[in-house]
C-alpha positions in Angstrom: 27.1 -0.5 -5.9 24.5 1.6 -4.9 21.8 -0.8 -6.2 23.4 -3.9 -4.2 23.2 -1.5 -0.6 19.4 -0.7 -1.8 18.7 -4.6 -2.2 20.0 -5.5 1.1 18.7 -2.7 3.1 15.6 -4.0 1.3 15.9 -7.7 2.7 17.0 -6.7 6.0 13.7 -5.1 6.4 11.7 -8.1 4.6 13.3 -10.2 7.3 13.7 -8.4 10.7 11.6 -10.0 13.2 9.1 -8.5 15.4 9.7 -6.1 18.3 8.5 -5.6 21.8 8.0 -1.8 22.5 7.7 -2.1 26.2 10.4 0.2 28.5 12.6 -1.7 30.9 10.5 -1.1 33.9 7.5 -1.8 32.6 8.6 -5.0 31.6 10.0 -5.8 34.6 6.9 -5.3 36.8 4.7 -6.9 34.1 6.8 -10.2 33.6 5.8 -10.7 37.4 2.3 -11.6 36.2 1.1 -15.4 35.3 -0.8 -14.5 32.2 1.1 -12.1 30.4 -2.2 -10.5 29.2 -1.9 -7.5 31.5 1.6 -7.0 29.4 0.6 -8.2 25.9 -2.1 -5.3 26.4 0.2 -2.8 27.2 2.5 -3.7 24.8 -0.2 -3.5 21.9 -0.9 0.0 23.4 2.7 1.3 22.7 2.3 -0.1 19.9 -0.6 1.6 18.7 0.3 5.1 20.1 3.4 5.0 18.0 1.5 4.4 14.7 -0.8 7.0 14.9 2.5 9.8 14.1 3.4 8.3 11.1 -0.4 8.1 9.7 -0.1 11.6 10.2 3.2 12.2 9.0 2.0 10.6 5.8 -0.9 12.3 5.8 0.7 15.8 5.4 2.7 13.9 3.2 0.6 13.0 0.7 -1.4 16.5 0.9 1.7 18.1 -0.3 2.6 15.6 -3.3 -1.2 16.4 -4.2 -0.7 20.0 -4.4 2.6 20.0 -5.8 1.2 17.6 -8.8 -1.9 19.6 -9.3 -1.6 21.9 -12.3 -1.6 25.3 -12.2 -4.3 27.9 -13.4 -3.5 30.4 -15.5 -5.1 34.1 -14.8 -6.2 34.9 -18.4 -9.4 35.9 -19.4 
């Protein structure tokens, strides 16, 4: 059971679709424009803000699992 819940989270993510990550007034001043690029930018901005606290996150992350594996010295002579 738990394997079949696993394998279906696992294609739900394979398959979602992409997202906008524009707020609801922003999106409603910005669709007001002919060219979109104004929005597209702003968009890709959000996007890229939001990235940069995961790299992070996986950062310490990774730090720790590297400590944690390391082996430890014994104090002999």
């Amino acid at each position: 059971m738990k394997t079949k819940i696993i394998c279906i989270l696992i294609l739900f993510l394979m398959l979602s679709t992409s997202a906008e990550a524009q707020c609801a007034m922003c999106r409603a001043v910005l669709e007001s424009e002919e060219g979109q690029e104004t929005a597209k930018g702003i968009n890709n901005g959000i996007v890229y803000l939001m990235i940069i606290p995961y790299i992070l996150i996986g950062g310490v992350g990774y730090l720790i699992y590297r400590n944690k594996k390391k082996p430890k010295r014994s104090k002999g002579l």
